[in-house]
C-alpha positions in Angstrom: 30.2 -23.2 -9.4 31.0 -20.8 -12.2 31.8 -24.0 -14.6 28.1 -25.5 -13.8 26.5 -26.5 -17.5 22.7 -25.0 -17.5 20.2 -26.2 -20.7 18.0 -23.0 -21.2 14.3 -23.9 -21.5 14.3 -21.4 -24.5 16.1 -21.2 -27.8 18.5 -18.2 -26.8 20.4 -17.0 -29.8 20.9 -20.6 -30.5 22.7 -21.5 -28.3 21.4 -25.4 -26.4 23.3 -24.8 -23.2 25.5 -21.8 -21.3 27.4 -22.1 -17.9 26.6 -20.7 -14.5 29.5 -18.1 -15.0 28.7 -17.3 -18.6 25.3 -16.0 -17.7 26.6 -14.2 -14.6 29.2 -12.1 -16.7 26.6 -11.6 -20.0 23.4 -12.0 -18.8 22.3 -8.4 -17.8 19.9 -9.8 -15.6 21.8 -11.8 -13.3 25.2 -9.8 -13.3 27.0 -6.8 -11.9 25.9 -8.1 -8.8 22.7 -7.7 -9.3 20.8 -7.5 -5.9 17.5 -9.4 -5.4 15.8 -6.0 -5.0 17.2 -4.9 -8.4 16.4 -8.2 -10.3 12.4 -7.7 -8.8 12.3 -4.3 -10.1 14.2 -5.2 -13.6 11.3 -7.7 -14.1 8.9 -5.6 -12.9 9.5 -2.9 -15.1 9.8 -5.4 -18.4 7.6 -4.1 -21.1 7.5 -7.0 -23.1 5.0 -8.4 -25.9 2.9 -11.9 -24.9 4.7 -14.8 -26.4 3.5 -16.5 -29.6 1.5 -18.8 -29.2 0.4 -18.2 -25.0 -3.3 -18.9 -26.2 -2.4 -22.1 -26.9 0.2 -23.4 -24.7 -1.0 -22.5 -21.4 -3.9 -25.2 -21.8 -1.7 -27.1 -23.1 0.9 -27.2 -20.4 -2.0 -27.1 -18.1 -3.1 -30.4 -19.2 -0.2 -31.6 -19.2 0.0 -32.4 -23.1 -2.9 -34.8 -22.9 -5.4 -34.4 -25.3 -9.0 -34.3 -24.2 -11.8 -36.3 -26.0 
């Protein structure tokens, strides 16, 4: 349902939590009835930059946060 409280994993313009119907009518990913062909080829076509940090926090999430040694 359009009411359904989501908690974005990432900080997204501040904002800790959005509903299901707020990201289908502002997120320009998921709405105008987006098909699943057209979401595949938006993200496919995504020129972005690596996130800060990737070096580091793939092993780390790898690991599962556990520290080795």
């Amino acid at each position: 349902p359009d009411d359904t409280v989501i908690y974005p994993a990432h900080d997204y313009h501040g904002l800790p939590l959005s509903t299901i119907g707020e990201e289908r009518a502002y997120n320009p990913r998921l709405g105008n009835n987006r098909s699943r062909r057209s979401f595949i080829e938006l993200m496919d076509n995504l020129v972005l930059e690596p996130p800060a940090k990737i070096e580091e926090a793939v092993p780390g999430n790898l690991a599962c946060g556990l520290r080795q040694g």
